[in-house]
C-alpha positions in Angstrom: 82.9 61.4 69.8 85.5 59.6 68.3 87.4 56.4 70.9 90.8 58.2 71.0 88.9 61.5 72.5 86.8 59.7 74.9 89.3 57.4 76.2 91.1 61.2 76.5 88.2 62.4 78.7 87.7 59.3 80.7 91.6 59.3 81.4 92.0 62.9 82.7 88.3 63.1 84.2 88.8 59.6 86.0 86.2 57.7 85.0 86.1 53.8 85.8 85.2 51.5 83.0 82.1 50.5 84.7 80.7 54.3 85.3 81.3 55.2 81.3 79.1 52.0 80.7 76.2 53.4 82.9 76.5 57.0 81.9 77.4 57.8 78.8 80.3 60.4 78.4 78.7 63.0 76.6 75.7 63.7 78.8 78.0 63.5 81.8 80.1 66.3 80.9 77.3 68.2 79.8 75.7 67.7 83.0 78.7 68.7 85.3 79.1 72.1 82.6 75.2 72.9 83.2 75.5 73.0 86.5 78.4 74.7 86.7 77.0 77.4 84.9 73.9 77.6 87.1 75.6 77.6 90.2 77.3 80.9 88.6 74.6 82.3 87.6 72.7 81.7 90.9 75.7 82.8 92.7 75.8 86.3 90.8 72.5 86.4 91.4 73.2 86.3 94.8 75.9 88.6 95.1 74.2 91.4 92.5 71.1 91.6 94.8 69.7 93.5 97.9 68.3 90.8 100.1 71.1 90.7 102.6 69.8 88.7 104.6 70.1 86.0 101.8 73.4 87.4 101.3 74.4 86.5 105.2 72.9 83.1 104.9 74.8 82.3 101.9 78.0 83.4 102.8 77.8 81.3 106.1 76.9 78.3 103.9 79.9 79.0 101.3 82.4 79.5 104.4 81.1 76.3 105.7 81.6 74.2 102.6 85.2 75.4 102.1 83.9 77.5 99.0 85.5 80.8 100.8 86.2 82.5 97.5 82.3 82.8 97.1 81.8 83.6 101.2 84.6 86.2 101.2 83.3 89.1 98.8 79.4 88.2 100.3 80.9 89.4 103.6 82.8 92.3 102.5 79.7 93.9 101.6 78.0 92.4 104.9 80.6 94.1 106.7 79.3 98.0 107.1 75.6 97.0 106.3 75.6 95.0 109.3 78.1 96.7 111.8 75.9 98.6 114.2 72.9 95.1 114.3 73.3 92.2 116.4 74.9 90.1 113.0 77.9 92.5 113.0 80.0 90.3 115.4 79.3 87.4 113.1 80.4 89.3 110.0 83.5 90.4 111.2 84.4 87.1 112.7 83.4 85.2 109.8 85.6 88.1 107.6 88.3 87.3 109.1 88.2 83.3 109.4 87.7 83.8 105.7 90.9 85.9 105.1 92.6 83.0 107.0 90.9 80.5 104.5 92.1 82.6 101.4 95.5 82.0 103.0 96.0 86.4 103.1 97.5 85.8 106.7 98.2 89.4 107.1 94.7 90.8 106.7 93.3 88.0 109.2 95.9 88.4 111.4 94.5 92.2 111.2 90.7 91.6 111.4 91.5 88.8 114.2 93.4 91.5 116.2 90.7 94.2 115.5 87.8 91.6 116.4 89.3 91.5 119.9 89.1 95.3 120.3 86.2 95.9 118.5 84.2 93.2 120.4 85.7 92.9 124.0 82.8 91.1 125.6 82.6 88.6 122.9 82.8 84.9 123.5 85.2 84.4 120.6 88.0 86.9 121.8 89.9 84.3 122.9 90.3 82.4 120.1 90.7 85.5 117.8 93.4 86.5 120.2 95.2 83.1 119.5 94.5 83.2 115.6 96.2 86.4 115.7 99.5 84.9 116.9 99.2 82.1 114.7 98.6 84.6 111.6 102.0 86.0 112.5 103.3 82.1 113.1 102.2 81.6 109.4 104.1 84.2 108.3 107.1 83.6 109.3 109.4 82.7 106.8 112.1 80.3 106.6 115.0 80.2 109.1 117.4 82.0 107.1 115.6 85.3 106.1 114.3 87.5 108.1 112.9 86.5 111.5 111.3 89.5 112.4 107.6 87.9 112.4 108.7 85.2 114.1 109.4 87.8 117.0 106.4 89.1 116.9 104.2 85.9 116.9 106.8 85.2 120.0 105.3 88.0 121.7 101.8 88.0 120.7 101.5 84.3 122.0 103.1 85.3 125.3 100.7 88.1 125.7 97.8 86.0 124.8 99.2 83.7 128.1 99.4 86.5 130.3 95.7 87.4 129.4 94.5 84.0 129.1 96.2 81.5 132.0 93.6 79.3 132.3 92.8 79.0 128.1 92.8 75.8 126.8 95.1 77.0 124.0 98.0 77.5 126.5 99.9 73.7 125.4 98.8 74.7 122.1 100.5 78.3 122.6 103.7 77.0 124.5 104.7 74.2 121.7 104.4 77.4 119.4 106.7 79.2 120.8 109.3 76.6 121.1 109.1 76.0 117.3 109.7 79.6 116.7 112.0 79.4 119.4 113.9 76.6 117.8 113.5 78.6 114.4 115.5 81.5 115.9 118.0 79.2 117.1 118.8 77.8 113.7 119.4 80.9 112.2 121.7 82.1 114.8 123.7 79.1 114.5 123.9 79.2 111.2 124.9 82.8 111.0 128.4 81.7 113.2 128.6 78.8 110.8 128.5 81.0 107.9 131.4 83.6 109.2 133.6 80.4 110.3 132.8 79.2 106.9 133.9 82.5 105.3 136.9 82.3 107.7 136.0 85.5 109.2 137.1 83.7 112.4 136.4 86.4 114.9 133.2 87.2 113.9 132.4 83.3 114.1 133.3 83.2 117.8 130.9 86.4 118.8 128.2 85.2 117.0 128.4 81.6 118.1 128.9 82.5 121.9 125.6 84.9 121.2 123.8 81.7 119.9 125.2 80.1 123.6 123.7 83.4 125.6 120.8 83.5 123.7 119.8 79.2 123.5 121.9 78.3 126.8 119.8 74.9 126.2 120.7 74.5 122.4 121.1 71.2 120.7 123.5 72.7 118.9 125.6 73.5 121.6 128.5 70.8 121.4 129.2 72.0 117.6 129.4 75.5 119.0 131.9 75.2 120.8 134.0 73.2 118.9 133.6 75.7 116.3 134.6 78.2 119.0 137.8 76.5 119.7 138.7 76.2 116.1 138.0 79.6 115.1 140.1 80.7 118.3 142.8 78.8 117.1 142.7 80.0 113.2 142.0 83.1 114.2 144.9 82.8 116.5 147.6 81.4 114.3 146.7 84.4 110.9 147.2 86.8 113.6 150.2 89.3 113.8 153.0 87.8 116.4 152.1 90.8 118.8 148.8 89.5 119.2 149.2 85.5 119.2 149.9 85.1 122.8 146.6 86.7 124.1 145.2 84.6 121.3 146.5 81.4 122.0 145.3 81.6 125.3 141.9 82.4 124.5 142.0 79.2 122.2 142.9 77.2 125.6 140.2 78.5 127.5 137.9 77.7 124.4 139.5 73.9 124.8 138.9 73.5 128.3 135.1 75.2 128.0 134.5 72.4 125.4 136.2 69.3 127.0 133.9 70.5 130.3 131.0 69.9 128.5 131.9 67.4 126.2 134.7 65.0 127.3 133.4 62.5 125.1 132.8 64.3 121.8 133.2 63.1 118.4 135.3 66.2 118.2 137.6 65.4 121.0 140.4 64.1 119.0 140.7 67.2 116.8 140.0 69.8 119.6 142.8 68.0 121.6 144.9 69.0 118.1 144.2 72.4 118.8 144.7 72.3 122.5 148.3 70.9 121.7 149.1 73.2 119.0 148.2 76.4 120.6 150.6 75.3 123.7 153.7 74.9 121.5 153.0 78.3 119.8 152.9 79.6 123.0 155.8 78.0 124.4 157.7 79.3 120.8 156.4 83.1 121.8 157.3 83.6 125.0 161.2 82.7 124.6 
C-alpha cells in the first residue's frame, strides 16, 4: 500500500500514529472486514433457523446492545410463535420498545397502546401507557403545522394521570404537557400575528383574543394586546365612515384593557398614540 493511500485510511478510519506502528494497517482492516462478515453470517444464521429459543435470546441481546435493526425482524417472527406461552408478554413489549428504537413512533405508539390491552395485569402497563403518550409527544411536529398530535398526546397523558395518580411518571407527565401546552400557544399567537401581518386587522383581533381565552397565563400576553389595540385602530381608521365610531371605541376599550395590564410597557408610548388618535377621530365624527 502505497504512503498517500494509507495516510488516506489512517485519516478517515482515525488511527493514532502510535496504533498504525503496533498494528499494521493492512491486517487491521482486514481484521475489522472478517468479522464483519462473520457477524453476518452468524446473524443470518440466526434469523434463517428454527431454534427460537436462540432466536429470543438473541434478539434480547441485540435490543440490549443498541443493535435494534438485528432485534427487530428476530421479534417479528417471535411475535405469533410465542403469543399464547409465558414469553409472549416479553415479545410484544420488547416489539414495541424496538419500534421506538427504530425511531417508527407510530407503530410503538400502537404496540405500546395494544400492550396495555392485551396484557392488563402486567407489571409494565404503566410504563407502556406513558410511552404511548410520549410516541404521540414525538410526533408532533413543529409549532406551525399541524398540531393535531400534539392534542392527542395532551389527552393521552391526562388519561394516563387519571389512571395512574400515584405513578412516578406524574412530574414527568405534567412538564409534558406544558411543553405541548406552550407549543399550542405559539402557534396560536403566531396565527394573530400572521393576519395582523397580512393586515387582515379583524381577523388579527379574534384570533389574538382566542390565544387570550385559550392561554389566559400566556407569556405572550402583553404583545397581544398591543397588537389588539393596533389592529382595532387600523382596522378602525380603513373602515367606511358609518362604521368608525363603533370602531374607534372598540380601539379605546382595547387601550384601556392594555394599559390595565401593562402600565409600564415598552409599548406604552405608541399605544398612547393610538389612544389619542382614535379620540380625535371620534371627536371629528360625531359633529
Amino acid at each position: 500500500m502505497s504512503c498517500k493511500r494509507e495516510k488516506y485510511f489512517k485519516r478517515t478510519l482515525g488511527f493514532s500514529s502510535k496504533f498504525s506502528n503496533d498494528i499494521p494497517l493492512v491486517v487491521f482492516i482486514t481484521t475489522i472486514v472478517l468479522t464483519m462478515m462473520l457477524s453476518c453470517s452468524e446473524y443470518n444464521k440466526i434469523l434463517k433457523g428454527s431454534d427460537y429459543n436462540l432466536k429470543y435470546e438473541k434478539a434480547l441481546e441485540y435490543y440490549e446492545n443498541n443493535q435494534c435493526y438485528k432485534s427487530l425482524p428476530l421479534l417479528e417472527e417471535l411475535m405469533s410463535y410465542f403469543r399464547m406461552t409465558s414469553k409472549g408478554e416479553d415479545v410484544y413489549y420488547y416489539y414495541a420498545q424496538n419500534q421506538y428504537c427504530m425511531g417508527d413512533y407510530y407503530l410503538a405508539g400502537y404496540y405500546f397502546k395494544r400492550f396495555v390491552k392485551n396484557f392488563p395485569q402486567s407489571s409494565r402497563v404503566e410504563e407502556c401507557a406513558f410511552n404511548s403518550a410520549i410516541c404521540l409527544m414525538m410526533n408532533s411536529p413543529d409549532y406551525y403545522l399541524d398540531q393535531d398530535e400534539s392534542y392527542k398526546a395532551i389527552d393521552e397523558f391526562q388519561l394516563f394521570m387519571s389512571k395512574h395518580p400515584n405513578s412516578y411518571l406524574i412530574d414527568s407527565c405534567n412538564k409534558m404537557v406544558s411543553n405541548l401546552r406552550n407549543r399550542l400557544e405559539l402557534k396560536s399567537f403566531e396565527k394573530g400575528k400572521l393576519y395582523y401581518k397580512m393586515e387582515k386587522f379583524r381577523s388579527a383581533t379574534i384570533a389574538l383574543n382566542t390565544t387570550i381565552s385559550e392561554f389566559p397565563n400566556t407569556n405572550f400576553k402583553e404583545e397581544i394586546l398591543f397588537l389588539i389595540l393596533k389592529s382595532n385602530f387600523l382596522y378602525a381608521s380603513n373602515s367606511v365612515d358609518s362604521k368608525k365610531i363603533e370602531r374607534f371605541e372598540e380601539s379605546i376599550k382595547s387601550y384601556y384593557s392594555f394599559v390595565d395590564s401593562f402600565k409600564s410597557s415598552k409599548f406604552a408610548r405608541e399605544a398612547e398614540s393610538f389612544y389619542l388618535s382614535s379620540l380625535k377621530e371620534l371627536e371629528k365624527l360625531k359633529i
